[in-house]
mmCIF file of the N, C-alpha and C atoms, coordinates in Angstrom:
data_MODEL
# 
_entry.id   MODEL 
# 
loop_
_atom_site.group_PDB 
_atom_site.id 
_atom_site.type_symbol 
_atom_site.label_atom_id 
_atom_site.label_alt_id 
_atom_site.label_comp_id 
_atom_site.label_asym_id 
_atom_site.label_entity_id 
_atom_site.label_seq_id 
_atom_site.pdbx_PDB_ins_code 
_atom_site.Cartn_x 
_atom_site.Cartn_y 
_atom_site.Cartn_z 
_atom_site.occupancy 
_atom_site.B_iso_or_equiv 
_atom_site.pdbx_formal_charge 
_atom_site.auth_seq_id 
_atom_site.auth_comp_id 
_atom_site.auth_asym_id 
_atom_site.auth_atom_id 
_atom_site.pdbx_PDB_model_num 
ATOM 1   N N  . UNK A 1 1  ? -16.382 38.661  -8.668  1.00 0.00 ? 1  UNK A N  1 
ATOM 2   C CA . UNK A 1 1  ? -16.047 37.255  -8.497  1.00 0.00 ? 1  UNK A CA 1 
ATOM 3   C C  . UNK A 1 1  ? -14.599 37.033  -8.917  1.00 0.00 ? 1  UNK A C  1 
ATOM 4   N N  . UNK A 1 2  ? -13.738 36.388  -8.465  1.00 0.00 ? 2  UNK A N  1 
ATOM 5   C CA . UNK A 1 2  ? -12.258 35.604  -8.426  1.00 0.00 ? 2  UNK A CA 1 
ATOM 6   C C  . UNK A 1 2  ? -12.252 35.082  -9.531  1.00 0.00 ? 2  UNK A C  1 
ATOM 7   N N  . UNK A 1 3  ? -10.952 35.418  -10.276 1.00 0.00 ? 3  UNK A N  1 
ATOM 8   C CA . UNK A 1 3  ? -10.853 34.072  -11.628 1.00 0.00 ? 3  UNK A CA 1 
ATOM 9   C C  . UNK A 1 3  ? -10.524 33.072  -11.532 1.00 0.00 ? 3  UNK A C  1 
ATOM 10  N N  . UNK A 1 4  ? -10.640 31.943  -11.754 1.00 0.00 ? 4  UNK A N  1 
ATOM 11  C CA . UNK A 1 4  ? -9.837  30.507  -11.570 1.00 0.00 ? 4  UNK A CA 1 
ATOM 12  C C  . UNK A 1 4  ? -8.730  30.484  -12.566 1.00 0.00 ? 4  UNK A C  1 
ATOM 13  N N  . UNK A 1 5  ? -7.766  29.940  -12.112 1.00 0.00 ? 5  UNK A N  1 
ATOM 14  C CA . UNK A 1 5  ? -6.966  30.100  -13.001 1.00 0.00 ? 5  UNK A CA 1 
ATOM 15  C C  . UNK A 1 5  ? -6.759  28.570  -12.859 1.00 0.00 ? 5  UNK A C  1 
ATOM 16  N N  . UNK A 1 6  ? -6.871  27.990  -14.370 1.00 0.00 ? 6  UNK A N  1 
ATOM 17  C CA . UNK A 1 6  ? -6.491  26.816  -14.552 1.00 0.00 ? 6  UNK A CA 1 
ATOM 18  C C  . UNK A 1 6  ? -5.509  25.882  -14.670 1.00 0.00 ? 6  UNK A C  1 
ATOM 19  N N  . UNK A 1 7  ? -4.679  26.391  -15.362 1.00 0.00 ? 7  UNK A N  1 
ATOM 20  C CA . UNK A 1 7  ? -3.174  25.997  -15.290 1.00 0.00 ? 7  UNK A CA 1 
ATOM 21  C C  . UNK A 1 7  ? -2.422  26.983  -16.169 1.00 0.00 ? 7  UNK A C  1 
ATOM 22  N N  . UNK A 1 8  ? -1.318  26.879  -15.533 1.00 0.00 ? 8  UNK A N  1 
ATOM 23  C CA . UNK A 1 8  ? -0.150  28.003  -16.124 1.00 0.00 ? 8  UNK A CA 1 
ATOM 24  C C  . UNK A 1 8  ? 0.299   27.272  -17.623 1.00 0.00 ? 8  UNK A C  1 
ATOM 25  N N  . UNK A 1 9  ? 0.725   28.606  -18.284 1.00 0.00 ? 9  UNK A N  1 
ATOM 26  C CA . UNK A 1 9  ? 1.240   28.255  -20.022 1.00 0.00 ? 9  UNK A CA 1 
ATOM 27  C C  . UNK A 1 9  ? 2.685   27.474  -19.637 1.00 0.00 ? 9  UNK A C  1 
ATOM 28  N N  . UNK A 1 10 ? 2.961   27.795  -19.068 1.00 0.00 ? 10 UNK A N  1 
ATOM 29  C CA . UNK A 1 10 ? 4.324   27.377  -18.848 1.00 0.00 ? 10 UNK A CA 1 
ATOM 30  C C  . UNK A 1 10 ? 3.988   25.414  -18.271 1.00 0.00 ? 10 UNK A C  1 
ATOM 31  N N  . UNK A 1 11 ? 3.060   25.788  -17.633 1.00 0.00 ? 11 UNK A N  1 
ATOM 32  C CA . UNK A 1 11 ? 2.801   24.495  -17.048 1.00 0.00 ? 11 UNK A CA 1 
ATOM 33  C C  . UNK A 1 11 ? 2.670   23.294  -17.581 1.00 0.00 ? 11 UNK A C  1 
ATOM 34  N N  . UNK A 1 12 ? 3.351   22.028  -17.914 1.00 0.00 ? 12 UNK A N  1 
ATOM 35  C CA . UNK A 1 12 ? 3.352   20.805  -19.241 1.00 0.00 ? 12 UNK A CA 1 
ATOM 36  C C  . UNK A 1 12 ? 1.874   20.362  -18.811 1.00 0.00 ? 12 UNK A C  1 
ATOM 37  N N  . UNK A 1 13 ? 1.319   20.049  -20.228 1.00 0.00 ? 13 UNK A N  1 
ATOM 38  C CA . UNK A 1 13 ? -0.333  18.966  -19.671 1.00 0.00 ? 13 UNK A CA 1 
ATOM 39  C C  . UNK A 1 13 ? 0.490   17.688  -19.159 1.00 0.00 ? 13 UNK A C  1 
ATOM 40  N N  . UNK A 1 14 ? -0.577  16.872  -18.450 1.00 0.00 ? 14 UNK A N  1 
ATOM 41  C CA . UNK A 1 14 ? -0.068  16.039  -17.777 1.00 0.00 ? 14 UNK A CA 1 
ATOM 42  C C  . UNK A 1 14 ? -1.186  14.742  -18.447 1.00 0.00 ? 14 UNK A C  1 
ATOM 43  N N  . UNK A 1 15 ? -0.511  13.502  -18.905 1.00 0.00 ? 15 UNK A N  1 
ATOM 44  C CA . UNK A 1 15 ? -1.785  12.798  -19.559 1.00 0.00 ? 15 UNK A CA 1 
ATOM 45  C C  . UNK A 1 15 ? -2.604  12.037  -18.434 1.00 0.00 ? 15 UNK A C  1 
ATOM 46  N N  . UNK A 1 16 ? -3.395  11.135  -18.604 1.00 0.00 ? 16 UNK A N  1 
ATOM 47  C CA . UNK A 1 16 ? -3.861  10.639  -17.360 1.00 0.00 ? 16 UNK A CA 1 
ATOM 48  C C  . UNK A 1 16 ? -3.047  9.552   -16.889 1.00 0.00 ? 16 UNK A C  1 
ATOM 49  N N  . UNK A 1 17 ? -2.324  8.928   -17.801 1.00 0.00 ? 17 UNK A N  1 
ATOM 50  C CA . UNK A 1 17 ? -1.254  7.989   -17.520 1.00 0.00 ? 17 UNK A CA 1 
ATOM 51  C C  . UNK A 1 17 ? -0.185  8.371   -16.765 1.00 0.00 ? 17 UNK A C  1 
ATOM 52  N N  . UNK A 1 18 ? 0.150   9.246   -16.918 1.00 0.00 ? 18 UNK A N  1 
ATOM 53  C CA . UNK A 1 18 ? 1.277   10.244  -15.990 1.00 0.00 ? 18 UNK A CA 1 
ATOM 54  C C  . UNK A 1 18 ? 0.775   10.015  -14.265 1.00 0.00 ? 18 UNK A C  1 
ATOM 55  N N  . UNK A 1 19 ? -0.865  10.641  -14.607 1.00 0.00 ? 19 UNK A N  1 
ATOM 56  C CA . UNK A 1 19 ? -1.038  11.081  -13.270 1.00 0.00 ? 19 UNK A CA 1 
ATOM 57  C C  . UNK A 1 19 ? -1.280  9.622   -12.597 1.00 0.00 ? 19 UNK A C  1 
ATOM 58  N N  . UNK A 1 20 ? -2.209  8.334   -13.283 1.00 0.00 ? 20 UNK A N  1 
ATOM 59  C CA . UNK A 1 20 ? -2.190  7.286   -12.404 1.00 0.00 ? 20 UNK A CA 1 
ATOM 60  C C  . UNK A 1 20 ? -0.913  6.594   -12.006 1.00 0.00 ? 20 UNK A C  1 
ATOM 61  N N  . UNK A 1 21 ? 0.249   6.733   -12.583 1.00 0.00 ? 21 UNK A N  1 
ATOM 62  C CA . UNK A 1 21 ? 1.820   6.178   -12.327 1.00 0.00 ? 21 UNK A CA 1 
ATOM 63  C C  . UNK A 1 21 ? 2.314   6.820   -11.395 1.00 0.00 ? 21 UNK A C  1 
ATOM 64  N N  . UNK A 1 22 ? 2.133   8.283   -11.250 1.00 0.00 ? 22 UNK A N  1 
ATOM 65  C CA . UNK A 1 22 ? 2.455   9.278   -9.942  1.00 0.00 ? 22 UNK A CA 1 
ATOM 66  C C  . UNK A 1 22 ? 1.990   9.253   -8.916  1.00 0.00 ? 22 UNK A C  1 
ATOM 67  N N  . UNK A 1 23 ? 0.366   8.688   -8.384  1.00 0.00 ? 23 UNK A N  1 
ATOM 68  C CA . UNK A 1 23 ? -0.147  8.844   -7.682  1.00 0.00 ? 23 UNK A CA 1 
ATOM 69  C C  . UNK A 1 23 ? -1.125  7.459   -7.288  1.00 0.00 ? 23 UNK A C  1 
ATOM 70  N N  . UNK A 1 24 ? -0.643  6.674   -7.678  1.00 0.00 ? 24 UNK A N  1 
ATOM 71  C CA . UNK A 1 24 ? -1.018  5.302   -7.449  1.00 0.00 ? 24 UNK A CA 1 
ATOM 72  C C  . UNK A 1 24 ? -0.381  4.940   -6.314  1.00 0.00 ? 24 UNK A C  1 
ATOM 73  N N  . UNK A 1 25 ? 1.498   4.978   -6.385  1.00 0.00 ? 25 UNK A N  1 
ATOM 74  C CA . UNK A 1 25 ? 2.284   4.410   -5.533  1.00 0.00 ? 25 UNK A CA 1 
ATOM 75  C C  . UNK A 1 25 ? 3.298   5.294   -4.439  1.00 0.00 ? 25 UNK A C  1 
ATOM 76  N N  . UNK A 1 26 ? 3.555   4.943   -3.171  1.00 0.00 ? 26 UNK A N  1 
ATOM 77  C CA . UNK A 1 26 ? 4.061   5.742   -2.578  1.00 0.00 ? 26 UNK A CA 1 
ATOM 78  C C  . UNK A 1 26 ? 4.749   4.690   -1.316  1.00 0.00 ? 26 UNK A C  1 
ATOM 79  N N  . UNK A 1 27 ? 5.564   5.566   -0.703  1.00 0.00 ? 27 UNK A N  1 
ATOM 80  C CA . UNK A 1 27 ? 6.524   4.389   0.190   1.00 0.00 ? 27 UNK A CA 1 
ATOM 81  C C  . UNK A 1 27 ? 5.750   3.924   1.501   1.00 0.00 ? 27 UNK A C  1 
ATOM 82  N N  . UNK A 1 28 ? 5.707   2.844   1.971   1.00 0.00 ? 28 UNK A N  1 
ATOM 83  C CA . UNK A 1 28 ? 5.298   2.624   3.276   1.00 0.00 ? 28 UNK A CA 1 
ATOM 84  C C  . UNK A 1 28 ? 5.964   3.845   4.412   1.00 0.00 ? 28 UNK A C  1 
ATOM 85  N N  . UNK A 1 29 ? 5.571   3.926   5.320   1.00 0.00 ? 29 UNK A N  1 
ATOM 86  C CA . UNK A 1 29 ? 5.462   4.512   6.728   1.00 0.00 ? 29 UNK A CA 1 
ATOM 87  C C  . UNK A 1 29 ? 5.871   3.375   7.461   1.00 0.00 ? 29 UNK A C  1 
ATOM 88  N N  . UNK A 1 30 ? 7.424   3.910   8.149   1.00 0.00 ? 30 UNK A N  1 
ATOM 89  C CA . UNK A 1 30 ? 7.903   2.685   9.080   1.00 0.00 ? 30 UNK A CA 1 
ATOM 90  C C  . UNK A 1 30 ? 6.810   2.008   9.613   1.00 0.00 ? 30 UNK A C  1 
ATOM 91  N N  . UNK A 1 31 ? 5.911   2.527   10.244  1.00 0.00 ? 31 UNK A N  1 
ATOM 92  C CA . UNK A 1 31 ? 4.501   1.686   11.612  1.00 0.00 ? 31 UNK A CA 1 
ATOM 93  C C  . UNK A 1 31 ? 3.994   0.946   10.294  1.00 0.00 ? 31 UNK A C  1 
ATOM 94  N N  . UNK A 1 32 ? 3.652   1.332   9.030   1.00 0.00 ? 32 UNK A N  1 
ATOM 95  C CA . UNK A 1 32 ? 2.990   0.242   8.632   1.00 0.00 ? 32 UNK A CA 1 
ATOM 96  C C  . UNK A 1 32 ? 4.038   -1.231  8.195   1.00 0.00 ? 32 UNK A C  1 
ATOM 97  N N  . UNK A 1 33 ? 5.024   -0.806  8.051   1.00 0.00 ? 33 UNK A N  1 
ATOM 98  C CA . UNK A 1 33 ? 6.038   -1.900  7.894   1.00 0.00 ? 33 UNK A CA 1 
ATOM 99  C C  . UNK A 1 33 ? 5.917   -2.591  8.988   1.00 0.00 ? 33 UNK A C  1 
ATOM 100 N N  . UNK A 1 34 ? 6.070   -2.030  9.827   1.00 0.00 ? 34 UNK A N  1 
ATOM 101 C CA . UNK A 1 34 ? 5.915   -2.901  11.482  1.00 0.00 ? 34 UNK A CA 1 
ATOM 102 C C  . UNK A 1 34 ? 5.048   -3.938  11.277  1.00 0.00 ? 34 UNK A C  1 
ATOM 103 N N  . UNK A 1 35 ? 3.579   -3.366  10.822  1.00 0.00 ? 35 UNK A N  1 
ATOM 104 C CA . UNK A 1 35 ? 2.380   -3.713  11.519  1.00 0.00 ? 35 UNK A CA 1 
ATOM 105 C C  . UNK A 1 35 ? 2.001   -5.142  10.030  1.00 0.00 ? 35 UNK A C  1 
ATOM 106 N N  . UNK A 1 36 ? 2.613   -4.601  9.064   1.00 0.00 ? 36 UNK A N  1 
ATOM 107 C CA . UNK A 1 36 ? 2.924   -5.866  8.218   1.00 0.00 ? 36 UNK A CA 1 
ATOM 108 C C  . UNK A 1 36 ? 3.534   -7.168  8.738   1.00 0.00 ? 36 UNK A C  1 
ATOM 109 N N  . UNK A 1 37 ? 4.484   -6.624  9.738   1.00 0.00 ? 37 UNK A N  1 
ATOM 110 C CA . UNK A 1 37 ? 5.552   -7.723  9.766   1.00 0.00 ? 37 UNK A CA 1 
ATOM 111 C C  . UNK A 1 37 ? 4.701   -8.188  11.123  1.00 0.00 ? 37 UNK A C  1 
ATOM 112 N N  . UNK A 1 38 ? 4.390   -7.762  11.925  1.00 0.00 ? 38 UNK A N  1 
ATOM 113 C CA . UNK A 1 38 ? 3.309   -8.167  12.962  1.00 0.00 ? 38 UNK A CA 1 
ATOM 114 C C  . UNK A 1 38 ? 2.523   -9.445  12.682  1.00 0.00 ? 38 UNK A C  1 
ATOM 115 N N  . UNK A 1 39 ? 1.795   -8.652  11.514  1.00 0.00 ? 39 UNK A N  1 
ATOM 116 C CA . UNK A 1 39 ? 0.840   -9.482  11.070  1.00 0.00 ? 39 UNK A CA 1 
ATOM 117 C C  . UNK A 1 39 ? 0.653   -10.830 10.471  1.00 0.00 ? 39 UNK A C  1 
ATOM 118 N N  . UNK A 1 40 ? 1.726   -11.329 9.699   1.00 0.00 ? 40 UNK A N  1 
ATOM 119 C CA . UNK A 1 40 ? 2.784   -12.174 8.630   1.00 0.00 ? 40 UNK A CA 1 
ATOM 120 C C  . UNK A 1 40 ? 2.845   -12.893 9.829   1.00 0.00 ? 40 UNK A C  1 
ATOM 121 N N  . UNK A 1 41 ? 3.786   -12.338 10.589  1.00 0.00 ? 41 UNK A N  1 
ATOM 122 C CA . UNK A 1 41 ? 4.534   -13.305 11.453  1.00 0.00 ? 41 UNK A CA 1 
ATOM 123 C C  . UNK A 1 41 ? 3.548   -13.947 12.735  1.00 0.00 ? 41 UNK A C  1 
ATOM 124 N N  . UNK A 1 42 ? 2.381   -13.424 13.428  1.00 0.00 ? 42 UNK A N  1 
ATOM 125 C CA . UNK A 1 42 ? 1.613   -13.850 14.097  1.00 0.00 ? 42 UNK A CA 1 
ATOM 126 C C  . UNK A 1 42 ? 0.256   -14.736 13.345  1.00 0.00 ? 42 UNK A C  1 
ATOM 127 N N  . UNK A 1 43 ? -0.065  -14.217 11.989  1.00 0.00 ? 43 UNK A N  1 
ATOM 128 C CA . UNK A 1 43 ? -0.516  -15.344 11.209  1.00 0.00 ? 43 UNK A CA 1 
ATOM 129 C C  . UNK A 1 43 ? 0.102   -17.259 10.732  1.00 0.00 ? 43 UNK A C  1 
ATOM 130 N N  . UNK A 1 44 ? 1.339   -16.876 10.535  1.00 0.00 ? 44 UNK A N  1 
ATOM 131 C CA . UNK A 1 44 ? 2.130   -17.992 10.081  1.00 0.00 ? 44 UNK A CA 1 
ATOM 132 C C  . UNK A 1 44 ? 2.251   -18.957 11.786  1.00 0.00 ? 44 UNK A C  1 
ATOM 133 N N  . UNK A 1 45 ? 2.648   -18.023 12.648  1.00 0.00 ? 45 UNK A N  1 
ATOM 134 C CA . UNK A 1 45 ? 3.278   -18.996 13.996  1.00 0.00 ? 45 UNK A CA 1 
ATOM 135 C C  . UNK A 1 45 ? 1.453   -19.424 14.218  1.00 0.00 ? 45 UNK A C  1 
ATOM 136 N N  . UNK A 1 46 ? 0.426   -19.437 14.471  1.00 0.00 ? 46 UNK A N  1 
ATOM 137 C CA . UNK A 1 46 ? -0.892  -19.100 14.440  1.00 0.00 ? 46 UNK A CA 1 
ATOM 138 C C  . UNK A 1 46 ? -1.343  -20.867 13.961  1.00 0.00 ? 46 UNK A C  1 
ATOM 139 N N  . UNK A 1 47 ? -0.904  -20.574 12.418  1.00 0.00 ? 47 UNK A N  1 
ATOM 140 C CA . UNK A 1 47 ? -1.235  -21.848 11.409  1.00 0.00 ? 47 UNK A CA 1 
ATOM 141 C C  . UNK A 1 47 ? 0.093   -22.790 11.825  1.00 0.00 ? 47 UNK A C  1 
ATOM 142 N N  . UNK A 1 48 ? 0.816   -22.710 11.951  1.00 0.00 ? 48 UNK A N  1 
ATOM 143 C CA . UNK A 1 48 ? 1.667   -23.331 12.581  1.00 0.00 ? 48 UNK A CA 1 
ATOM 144 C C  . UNK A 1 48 ? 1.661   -24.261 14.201  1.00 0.00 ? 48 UNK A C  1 
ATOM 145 N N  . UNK A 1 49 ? 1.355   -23.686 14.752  1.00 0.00 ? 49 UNK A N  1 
ATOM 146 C CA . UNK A 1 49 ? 0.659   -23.579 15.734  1.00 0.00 ? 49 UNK A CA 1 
ATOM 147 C C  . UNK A 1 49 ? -0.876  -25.005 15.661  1.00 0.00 ? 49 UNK A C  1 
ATOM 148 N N  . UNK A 1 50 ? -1.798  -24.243 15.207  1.00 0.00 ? 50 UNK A N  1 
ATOM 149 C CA . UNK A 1 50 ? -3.408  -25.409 14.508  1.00 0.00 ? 50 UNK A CA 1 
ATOM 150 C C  . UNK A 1 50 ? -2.662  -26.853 13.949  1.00 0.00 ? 50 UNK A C  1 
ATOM 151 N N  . UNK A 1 51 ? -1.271  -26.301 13.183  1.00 0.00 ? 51 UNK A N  1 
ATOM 152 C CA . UNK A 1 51 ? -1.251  -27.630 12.463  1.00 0.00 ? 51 UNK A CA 1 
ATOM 153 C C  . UNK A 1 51 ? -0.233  -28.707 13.517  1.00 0.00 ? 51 UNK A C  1 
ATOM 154 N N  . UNK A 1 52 ? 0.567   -28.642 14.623  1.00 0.00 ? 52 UNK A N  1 
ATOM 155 C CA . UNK A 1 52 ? 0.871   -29.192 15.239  1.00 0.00 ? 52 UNK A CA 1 
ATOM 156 C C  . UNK A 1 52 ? -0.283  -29.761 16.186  1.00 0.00 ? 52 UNK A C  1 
ATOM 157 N N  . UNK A 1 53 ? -1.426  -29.093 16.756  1.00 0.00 ? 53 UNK A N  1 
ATOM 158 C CA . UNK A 1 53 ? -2.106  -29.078 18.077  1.00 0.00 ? 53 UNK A CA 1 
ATOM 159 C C  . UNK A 1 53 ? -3.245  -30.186 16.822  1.00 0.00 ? 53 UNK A C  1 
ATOM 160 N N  . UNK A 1 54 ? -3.495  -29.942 16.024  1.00 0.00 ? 54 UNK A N  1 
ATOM 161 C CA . UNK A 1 54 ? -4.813  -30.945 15.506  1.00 0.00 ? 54 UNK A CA 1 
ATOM 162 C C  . UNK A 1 54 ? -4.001  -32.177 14.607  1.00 0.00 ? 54 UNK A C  1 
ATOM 163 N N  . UNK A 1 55 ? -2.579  -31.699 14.264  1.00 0.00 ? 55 UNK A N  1 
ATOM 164 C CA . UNK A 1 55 ? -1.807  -33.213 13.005  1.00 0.00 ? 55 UNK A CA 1 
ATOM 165 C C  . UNK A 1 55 ? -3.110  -33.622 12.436  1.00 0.00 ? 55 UNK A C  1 
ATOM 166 N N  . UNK A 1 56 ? -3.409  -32.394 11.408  1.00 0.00 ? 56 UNK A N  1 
ATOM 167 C CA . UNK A 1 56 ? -4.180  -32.870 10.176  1.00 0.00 ? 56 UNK A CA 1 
ATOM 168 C C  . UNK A 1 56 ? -3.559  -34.235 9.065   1.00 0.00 ? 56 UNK A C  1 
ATOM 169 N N  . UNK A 1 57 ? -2.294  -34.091 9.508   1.00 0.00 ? 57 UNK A N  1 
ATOM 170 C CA . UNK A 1 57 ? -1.610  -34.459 8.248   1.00 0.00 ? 57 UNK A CA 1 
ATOM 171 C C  . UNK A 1 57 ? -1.435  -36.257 8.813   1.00 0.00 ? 57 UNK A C  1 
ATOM 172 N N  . UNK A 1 58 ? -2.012  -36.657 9.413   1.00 0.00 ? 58 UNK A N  1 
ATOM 173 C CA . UNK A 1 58 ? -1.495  -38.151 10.027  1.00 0.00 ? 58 UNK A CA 1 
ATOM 174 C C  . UNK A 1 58 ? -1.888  -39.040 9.016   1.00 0.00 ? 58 UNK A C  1 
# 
């Protein structure tokens, strides 16, 4: 059977705080930036839109 090798001596421990700060956050992907700005902007014109066509506000 294969040994596992767990981590190298050389290798720093890593606390768990380390690892949730490292691996929590990461950069958007141009398409999802897109698909943000898609979304924002066809929501808002949308409500914009309801609130002219019904003038809740009279």
């Amino acid at each position: 059977m294969a040994e596992v090798k767990i981590r190298d001596i050389n290798q720093p421990m890593r606390t768990s705080q380390q690892i949730d700060y490292e691996d929590e956050w990461f950069e958007l992907q141009p398409i999802e930036k897109k698909l943000i700005a898609y979304s924002l902007t066809l929501g808002l014109s949308l409500l914009l839109l309801f609130i002219f066509i019904f003038k809740p506000f009279h």
